[in-house]
TORPA-4810 file (N, C-alpha, C, O; in nm, 3 decimals):
<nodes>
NODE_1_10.343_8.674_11.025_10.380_8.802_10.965_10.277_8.844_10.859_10.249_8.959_10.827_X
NODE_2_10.224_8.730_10.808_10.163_8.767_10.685_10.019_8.818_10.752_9.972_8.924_10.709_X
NODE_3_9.947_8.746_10.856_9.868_8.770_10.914_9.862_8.926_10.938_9.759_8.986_10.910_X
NODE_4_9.965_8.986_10.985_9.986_9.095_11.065_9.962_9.204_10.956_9.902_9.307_10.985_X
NODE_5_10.014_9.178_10.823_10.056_9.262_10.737_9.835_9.269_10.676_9.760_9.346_10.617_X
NODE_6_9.829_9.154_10.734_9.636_9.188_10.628_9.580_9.254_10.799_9.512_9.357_10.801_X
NODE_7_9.600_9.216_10.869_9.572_9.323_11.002_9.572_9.472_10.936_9.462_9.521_10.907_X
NODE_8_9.686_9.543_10.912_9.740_9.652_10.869_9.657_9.689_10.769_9.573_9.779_10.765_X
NODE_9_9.700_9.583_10.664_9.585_9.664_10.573_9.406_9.672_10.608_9.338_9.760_10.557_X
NODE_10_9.370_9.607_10.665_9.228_9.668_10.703_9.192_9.784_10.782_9.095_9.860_10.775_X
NODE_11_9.314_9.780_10.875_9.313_9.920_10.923_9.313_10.053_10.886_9.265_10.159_10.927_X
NODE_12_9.408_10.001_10.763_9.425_10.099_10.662_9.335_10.144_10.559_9.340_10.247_10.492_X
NODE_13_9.238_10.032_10.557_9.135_10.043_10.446_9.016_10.130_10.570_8.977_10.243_10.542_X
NODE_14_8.977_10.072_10.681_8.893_10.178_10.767_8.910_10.278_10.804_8.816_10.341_10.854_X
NODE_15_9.072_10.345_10.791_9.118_10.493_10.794_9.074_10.538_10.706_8.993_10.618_10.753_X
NODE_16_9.069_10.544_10.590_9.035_10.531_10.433_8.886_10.635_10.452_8.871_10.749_10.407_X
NODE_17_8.796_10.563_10.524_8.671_10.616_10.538_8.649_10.725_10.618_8.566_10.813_10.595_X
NODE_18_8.705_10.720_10.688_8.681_10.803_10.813_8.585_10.947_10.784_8.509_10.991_10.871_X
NODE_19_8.603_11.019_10.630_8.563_11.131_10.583_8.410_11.077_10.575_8.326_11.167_10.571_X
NODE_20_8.362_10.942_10.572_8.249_10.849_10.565_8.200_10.886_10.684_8.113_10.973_10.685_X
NODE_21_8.233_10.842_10.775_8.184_10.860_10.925_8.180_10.964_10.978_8.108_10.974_11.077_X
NODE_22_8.239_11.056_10.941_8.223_11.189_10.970_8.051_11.260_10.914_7.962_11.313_10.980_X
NODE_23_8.063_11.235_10.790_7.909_11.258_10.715_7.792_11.191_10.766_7.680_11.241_10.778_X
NODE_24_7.825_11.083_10.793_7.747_10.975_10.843_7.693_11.075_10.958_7.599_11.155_10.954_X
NODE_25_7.768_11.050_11.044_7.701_11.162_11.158_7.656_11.246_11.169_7.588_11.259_11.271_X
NODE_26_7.664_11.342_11.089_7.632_11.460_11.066_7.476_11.432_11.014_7.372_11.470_11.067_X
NODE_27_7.495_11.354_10.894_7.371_11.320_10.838_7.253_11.279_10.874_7.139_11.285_10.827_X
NODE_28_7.331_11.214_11.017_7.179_11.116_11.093_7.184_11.150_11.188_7.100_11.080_11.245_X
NODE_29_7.229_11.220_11.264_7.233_11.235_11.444_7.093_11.342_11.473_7.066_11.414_11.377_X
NODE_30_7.045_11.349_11.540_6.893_11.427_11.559_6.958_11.564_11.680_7.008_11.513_11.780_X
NODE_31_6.960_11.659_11.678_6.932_11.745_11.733_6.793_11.811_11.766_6.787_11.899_11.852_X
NODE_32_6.708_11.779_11.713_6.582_11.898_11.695_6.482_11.773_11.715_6.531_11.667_11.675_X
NODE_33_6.368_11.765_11.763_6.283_11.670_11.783_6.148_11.671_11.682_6.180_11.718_11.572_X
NODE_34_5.990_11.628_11.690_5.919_11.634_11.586_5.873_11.774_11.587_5.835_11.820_11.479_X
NODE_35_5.870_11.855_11.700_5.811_11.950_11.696_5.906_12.112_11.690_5.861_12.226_11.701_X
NODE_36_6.087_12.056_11.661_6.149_12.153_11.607_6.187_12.203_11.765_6.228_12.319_11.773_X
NODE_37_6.178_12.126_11.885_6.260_12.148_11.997_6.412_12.145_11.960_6.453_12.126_11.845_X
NODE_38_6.501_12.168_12.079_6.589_12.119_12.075_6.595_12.046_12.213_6.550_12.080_12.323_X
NODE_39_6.687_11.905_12.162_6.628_11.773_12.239_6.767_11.829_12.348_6.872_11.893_12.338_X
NODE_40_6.662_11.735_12.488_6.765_11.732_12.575_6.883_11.673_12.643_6.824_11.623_12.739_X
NODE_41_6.948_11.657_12.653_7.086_11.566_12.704_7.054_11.412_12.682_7.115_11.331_12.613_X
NODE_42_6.875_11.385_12.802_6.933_11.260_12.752_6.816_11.178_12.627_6.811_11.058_12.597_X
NODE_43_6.746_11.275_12.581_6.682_11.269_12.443_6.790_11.208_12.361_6.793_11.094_12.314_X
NODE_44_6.887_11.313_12.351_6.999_11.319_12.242_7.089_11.208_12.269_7.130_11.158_12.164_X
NODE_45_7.145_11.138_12.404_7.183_11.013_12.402_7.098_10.915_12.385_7.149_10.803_12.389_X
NODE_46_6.979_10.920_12.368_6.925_10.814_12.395_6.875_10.754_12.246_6.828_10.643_12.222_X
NODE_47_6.905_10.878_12.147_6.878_10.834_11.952_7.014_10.728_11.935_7.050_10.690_11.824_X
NODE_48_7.084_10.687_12.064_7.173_10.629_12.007_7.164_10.460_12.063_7.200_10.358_12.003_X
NODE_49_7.099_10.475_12.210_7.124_10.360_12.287_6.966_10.307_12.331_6.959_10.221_12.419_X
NODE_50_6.854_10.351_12.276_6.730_10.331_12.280_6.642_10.362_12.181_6.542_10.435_12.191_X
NODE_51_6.696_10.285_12.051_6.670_10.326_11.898_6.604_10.187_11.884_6.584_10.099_11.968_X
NODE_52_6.574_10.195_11.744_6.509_10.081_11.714_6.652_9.988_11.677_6.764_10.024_11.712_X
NODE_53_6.624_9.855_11.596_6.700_9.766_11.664_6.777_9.796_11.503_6.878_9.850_11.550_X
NODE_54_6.791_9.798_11.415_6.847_9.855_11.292_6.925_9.990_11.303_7.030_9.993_11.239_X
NODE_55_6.885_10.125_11.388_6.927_10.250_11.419_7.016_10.221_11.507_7.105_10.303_11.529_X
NODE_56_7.009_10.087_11.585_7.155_10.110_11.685_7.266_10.055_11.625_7.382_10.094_11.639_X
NODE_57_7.216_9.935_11.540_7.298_9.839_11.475_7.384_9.977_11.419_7.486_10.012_11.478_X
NODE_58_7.343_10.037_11.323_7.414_10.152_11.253_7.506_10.225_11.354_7.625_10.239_11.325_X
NODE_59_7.438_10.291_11.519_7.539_10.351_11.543_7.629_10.230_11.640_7.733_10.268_11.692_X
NODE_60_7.606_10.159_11.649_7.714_10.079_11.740_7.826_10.030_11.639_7.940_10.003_11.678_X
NODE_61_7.778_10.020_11.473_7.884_9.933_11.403_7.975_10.067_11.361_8.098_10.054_11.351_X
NODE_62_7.913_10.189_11.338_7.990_10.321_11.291_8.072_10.360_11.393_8.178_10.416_11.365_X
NODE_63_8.033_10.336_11.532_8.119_10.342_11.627_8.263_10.222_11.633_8.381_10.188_11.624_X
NODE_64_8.197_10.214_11.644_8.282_10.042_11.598_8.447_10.062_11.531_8.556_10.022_11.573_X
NODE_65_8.407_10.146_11.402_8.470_10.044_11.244_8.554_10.229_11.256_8.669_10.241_11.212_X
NODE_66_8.464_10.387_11.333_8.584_10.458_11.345_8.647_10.417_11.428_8.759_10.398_11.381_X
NODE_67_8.643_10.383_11.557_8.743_10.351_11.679_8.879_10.255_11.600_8.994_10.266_11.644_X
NODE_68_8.845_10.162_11.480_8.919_10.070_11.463_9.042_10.170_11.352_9.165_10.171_11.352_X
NODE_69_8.957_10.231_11.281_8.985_10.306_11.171_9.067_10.416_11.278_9.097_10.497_11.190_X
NODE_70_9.120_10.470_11.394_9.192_10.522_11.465_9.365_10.486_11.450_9.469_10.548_11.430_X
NODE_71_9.319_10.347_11.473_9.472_10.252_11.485_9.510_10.284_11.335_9.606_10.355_11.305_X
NODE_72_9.440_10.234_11.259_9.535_10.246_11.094_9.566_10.393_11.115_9.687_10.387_11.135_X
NODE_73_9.529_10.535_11.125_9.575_10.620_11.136_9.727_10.686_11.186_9.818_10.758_11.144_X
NODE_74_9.673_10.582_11.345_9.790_10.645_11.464_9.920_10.502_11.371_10.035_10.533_11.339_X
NODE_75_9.879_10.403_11.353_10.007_10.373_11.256_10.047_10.459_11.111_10.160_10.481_11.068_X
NODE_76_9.965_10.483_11.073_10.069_10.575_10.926_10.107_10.706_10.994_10.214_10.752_10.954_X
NODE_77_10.042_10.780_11.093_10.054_10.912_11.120_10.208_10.927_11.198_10.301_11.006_11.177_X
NODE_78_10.193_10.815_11.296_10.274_10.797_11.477_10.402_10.685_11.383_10.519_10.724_11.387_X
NODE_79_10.386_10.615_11.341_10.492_10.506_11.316_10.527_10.496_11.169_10.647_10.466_11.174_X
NODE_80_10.492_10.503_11.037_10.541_10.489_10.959_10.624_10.650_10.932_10.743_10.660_10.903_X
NODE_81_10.549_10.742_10.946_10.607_10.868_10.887_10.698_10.939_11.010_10.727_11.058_11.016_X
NODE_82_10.728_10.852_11.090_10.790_10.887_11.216_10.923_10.833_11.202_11.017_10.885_11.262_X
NODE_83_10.941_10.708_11.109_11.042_10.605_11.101_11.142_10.676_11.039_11.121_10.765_10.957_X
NODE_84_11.272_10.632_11.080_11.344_10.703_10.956_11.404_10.626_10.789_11.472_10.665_10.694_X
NODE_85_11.330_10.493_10.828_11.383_10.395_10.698_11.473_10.397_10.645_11.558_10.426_10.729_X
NODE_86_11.536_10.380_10.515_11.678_10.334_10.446_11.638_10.436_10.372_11.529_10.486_10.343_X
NODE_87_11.810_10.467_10.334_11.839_10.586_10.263_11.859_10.509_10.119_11.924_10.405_10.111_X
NODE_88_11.784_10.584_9.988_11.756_10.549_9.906_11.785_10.631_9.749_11.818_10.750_9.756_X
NODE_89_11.777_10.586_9.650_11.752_10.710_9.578_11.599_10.656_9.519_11.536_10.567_9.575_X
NODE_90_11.551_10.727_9.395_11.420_10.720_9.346_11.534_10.693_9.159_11.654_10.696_9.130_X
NODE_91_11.444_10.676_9.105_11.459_10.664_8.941_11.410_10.786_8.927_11.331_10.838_9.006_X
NODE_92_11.472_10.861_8.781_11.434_10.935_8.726_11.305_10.938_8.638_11.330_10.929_8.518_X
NODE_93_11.177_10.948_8.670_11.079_10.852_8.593_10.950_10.985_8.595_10.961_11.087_8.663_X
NODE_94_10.853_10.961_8.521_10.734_11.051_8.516_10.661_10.996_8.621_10.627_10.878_8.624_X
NODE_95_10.630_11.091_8.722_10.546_11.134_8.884_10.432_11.114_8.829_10.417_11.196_8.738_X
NODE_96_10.332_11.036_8.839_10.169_11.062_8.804_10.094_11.085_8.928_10.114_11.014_9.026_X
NODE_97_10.035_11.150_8.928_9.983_11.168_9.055_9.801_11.107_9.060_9.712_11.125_8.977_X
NODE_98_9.800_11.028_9.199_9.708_10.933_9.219_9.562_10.993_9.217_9.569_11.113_9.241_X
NODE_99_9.443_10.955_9.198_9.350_11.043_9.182_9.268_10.987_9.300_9.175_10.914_9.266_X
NODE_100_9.286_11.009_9.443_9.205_11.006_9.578_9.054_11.087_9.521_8.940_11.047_9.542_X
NODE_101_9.087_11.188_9.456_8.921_11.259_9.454_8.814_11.171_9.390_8.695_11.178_9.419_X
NODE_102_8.873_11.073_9.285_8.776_10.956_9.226_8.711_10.863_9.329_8.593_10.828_9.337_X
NODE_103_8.838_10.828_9.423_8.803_10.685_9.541_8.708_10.783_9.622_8.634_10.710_9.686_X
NODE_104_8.674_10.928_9.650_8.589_11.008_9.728_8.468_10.928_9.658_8.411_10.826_9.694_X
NODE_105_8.440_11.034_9.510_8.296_11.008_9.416_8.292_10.834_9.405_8.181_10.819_9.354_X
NODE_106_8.325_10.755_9.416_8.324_10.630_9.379_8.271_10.533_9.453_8.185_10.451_9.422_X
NODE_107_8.348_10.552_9.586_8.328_10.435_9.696_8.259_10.507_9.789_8.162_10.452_9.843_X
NODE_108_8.306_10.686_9.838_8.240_10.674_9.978_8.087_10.807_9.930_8.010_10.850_10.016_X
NODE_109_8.082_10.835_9.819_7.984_10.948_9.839_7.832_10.839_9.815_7.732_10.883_9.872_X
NODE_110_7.813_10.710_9.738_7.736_10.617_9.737_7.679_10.544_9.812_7.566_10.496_9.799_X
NODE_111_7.788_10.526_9.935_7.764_10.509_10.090_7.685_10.600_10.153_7.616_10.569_10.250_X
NODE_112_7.691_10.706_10.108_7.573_10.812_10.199_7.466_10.828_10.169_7.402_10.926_10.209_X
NODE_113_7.402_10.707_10.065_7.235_10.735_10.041_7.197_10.604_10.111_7.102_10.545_10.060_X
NODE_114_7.254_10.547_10.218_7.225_10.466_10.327_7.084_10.460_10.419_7.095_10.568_10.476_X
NODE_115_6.985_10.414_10.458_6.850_10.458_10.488_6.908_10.370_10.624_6.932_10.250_10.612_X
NODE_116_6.927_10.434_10.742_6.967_10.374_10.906_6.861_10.282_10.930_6.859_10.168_10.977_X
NODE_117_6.734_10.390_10.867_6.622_10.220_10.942_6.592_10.158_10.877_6.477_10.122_10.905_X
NODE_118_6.633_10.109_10.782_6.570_10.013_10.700_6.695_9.881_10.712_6.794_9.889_10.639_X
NODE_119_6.682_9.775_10.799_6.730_9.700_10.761_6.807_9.611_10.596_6.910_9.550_10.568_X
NODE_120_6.709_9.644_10.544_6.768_9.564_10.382_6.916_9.674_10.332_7.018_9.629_10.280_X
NODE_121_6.889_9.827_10.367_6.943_9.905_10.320_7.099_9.858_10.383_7.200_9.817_10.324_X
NODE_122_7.073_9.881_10.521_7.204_9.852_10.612_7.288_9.733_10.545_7.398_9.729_10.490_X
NODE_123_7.203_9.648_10.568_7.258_9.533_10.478_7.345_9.526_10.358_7.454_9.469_10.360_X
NODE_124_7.292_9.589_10.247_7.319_9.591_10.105_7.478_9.712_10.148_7.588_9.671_10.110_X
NODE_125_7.472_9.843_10.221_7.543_9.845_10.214_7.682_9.837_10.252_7.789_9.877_10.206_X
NODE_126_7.618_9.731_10.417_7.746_9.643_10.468_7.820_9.580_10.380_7.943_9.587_10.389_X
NODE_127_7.745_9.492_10.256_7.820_9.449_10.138_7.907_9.532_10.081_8.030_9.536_10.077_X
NODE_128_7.795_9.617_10.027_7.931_9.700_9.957_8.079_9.704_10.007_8.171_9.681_9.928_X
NODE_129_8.106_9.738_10.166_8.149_9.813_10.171_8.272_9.687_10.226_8.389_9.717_10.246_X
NODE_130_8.217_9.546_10.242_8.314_9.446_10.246_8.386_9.406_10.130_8.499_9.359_10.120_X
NODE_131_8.269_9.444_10.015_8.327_9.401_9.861_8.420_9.496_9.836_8.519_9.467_9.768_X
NODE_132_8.405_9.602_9.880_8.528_9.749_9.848_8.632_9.716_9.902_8.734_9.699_9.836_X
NODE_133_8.628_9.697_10.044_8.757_9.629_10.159_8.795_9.507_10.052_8.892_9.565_10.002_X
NODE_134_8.790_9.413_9.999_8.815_9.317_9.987_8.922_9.309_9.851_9.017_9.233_9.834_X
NODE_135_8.865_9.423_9.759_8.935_9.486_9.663_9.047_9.534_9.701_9.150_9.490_9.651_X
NODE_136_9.053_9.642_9.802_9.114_9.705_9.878_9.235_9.663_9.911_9.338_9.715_9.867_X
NODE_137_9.232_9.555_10.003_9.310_9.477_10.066_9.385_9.386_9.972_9.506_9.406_9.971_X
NODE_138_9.347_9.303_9.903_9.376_9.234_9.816_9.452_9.284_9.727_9.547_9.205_9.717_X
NODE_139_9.469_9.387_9.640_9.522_9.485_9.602_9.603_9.576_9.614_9.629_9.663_9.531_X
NODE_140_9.654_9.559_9.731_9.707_9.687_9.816_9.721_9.783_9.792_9.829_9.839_9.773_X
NODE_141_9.547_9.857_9.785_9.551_9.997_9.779_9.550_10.081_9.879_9.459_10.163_9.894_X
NODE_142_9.653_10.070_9.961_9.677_10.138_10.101_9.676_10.291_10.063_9.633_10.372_10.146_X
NODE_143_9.725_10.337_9.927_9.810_10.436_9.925_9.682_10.550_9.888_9.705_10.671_9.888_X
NODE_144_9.519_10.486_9.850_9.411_10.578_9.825_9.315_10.585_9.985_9.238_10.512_10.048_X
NODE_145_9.364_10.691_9.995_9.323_10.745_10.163_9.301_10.895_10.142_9.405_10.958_10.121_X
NODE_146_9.205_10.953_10.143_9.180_11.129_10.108_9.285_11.162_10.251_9.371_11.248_10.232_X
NODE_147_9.282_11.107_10.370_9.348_11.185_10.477_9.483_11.198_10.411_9.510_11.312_10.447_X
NODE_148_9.588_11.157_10.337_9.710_11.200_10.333_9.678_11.302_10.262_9.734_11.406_10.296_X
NODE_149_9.601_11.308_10.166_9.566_11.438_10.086_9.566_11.600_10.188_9.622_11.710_10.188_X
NODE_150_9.454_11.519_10.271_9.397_11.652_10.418_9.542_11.658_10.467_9.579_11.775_10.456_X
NODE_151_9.628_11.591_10.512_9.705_11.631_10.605_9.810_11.662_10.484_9.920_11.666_10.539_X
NODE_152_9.820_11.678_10.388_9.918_11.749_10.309_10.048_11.642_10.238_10.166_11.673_10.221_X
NODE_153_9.985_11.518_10.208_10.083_11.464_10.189_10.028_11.404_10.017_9.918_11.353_9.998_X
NODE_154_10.119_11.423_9.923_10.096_11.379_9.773_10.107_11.225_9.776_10.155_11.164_9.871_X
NODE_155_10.039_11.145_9.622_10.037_10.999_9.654_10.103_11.052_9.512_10.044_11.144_9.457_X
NODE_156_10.199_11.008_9.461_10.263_10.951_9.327_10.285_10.838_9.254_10.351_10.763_9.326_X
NODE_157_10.262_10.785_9.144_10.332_10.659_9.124_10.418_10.634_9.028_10.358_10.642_8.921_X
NODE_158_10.543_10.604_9.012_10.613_10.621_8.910_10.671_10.444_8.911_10.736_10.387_8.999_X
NODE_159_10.623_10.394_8.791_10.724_10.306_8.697_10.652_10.205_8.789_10.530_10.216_8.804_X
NODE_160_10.726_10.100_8.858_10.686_9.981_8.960_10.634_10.041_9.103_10.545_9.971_9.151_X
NODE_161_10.669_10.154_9.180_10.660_10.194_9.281_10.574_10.312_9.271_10.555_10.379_9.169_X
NODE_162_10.496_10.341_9.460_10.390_10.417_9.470_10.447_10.487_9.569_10.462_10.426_9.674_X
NODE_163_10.490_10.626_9.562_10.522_10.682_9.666_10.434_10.813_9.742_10.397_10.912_9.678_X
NODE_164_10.407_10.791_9.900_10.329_10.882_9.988_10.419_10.963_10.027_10.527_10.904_10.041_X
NODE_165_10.424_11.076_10.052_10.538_11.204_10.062_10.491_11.380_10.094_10.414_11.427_10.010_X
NODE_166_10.510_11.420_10.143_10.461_11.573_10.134_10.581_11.641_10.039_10.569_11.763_10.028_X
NODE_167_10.692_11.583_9.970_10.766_11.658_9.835_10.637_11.682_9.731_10.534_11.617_9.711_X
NODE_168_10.683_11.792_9.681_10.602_11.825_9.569_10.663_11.763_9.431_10.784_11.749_9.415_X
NODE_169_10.577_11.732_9.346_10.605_11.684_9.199_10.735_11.710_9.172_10.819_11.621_9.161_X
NODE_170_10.768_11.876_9.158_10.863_11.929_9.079_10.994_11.901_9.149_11.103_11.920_9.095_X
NODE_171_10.976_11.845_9.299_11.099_11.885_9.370_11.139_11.708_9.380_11.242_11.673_9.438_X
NODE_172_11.053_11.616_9.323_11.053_11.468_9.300_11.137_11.479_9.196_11.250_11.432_9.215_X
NODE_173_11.110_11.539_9.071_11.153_11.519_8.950_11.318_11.565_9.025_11.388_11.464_9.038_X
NODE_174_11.378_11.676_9.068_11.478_11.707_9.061_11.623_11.607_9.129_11.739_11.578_9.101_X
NODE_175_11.508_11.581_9.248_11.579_11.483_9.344_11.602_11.331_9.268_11.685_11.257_9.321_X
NODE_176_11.551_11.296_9.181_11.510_11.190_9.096_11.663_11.249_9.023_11.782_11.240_9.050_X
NODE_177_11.599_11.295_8.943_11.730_11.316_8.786_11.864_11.380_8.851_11.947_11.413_8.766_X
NODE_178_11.904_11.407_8.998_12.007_11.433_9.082_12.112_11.317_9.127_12.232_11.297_9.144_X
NODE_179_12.001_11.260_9.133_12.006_11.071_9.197_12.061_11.128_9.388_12.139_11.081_9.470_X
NODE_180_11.974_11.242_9.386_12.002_11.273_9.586_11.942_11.162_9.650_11.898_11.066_9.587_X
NODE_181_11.939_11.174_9.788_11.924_11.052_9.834_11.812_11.090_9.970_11.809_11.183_10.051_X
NODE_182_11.718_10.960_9.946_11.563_11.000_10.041_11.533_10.915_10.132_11.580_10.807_10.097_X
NODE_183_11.475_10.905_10.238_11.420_10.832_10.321_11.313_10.746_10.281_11.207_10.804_10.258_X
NODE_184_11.315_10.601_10.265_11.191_10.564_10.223_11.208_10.446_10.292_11.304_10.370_10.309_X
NODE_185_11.055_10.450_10.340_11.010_10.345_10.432_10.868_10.278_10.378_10.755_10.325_10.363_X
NODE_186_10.930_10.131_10.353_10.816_10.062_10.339_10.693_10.032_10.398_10.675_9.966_10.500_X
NODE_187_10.576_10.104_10.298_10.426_10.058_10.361_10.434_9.907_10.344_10.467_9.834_10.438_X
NODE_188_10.405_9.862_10.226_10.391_9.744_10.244_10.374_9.694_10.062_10.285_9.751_9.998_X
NODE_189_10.455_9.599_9.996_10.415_9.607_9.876_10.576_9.672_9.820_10.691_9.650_9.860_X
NODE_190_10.508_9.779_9.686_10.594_9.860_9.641_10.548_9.998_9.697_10.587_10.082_9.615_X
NODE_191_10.481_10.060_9.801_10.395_10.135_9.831_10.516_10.216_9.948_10.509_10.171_10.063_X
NODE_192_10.584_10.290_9.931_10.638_10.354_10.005_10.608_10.508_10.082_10.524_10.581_10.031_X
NODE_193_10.685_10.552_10.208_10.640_10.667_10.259_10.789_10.742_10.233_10.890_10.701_10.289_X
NODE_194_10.788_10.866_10.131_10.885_10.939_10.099_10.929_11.075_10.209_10.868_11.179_10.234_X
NODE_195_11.040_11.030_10.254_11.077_11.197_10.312_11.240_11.189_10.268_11.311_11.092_10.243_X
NODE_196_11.268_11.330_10.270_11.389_11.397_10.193_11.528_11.350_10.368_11.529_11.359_10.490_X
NODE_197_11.618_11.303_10.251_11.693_11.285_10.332_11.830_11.392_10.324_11.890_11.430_10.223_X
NODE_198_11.858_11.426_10.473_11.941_11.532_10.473_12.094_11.579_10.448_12.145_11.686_10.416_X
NODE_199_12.151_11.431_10.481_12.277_11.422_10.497_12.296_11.338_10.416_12.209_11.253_10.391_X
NODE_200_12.435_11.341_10.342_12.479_11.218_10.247_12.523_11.089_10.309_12.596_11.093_10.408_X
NODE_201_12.489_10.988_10.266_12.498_10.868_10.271_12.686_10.835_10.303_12.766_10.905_10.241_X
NODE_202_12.727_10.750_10.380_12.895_10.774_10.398_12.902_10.649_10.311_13.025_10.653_10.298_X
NODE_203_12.875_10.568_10.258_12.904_10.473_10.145_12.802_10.426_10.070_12.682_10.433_10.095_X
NODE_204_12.873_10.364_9.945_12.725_10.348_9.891_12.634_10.185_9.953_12.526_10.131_9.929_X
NODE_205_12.746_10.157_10.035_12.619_10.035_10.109_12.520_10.089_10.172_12.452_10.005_10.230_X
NODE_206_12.489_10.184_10.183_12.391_10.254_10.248_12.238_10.256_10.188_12.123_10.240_10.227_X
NODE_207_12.329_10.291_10.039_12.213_10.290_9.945_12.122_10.190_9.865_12.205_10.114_9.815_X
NODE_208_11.996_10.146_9.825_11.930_9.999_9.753_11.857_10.090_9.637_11.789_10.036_9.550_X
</nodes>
């Protein structure tokens, strides 16, 4: 189980990037050749699979680490926020809201002064980016991912617990100091996925 649960989180830590790999590509993929052509079909496949031996390393491992970085997705996207978990209440407590735009400037915009052909470069910042995972994981900072941001969902943390949710602040605070009752399903940790629950609870064994 425990195994399964550091599975998860790496997945979760390579979803994390994905806004990485997106740039990445953009940044390095060749359209236009030395003389300002535009390259042909198999010109343009071939900057990927008949590169030097450092330029493929880059795109075979970026290929790689999004394909993997898919699964942590289709699990928070398809299965956690799909679940309907235990009906709960929240504490009445001050909402702080998580700062994803720092983990952007911090971890992944430093990653993009990456040099593809230079071996030492690749290298140094394969490190990095195991030493970041490693933090990551260890830590369980599942809950700093810019995609819940993109897809509209707030990260909060109040008191012991971290909650992922598309409720807004103000409508936390109310449901909080109401003591109404919410759907929350464990990420993993104290790291929960918040959705509003509709119907009242028929006893309070229902409720933790």
């Amino acid at each position: 189980m425990k195994f399964n649960r550091t599975i998860q989180k790496i997945l979760f830590y390579l979803s994390s990037f994905i806004p990485l790999y997106l740039l990445l590509m953009v940044q390095n993929i060749r359209i236009y050749d030395k003389h300002g052509e535009i390259l042909s079909f198999n010109q343009f496949l071939n900057q990927f699979i008949n590169n030097s031996t450092t330029e493929s390393f880059f795109w075979i491992g970026l290929m790689i680490m999004f394909f993997l970085s898919m699964f942590g997705v289709s699990l928070f996207f398809l299965v956690y926020t799909k679940t309907e978990g235990r009906v709960g209440v929240i504490k009445n407590a001050e909402f702080v809201r998580e700062d994803t735009m720092g983990y952007i400037v911090t971890y992944i915009v430093p990653l993009l002064s990456m040099d593809i052909s230079s071996s030492r470069s690749l290298v140094i910042n394969l490190l990095l980016f195991i030493i970041i995972g490693t933090f990551y994981v260890k830590n369980d900072q599942l809950f700093m991912n810019p995609l819940y941001n993109i897809c509209g969902y707030n990260v909060f943390s109040a008191e012991e617990d971290v909650y992922i949710t598309k409720i807004s602040k103000s409508k936390l605070r109310i449901i909080a100091k109401r003591q109404l009752s919410v759907n929350k399903v464990n990420l993993i940790g104290d790291i929960y996925v918040l959705t509003e629950h509709k119907t009242k609870p028929k006893n309070e064994d229902d409720l933790y």
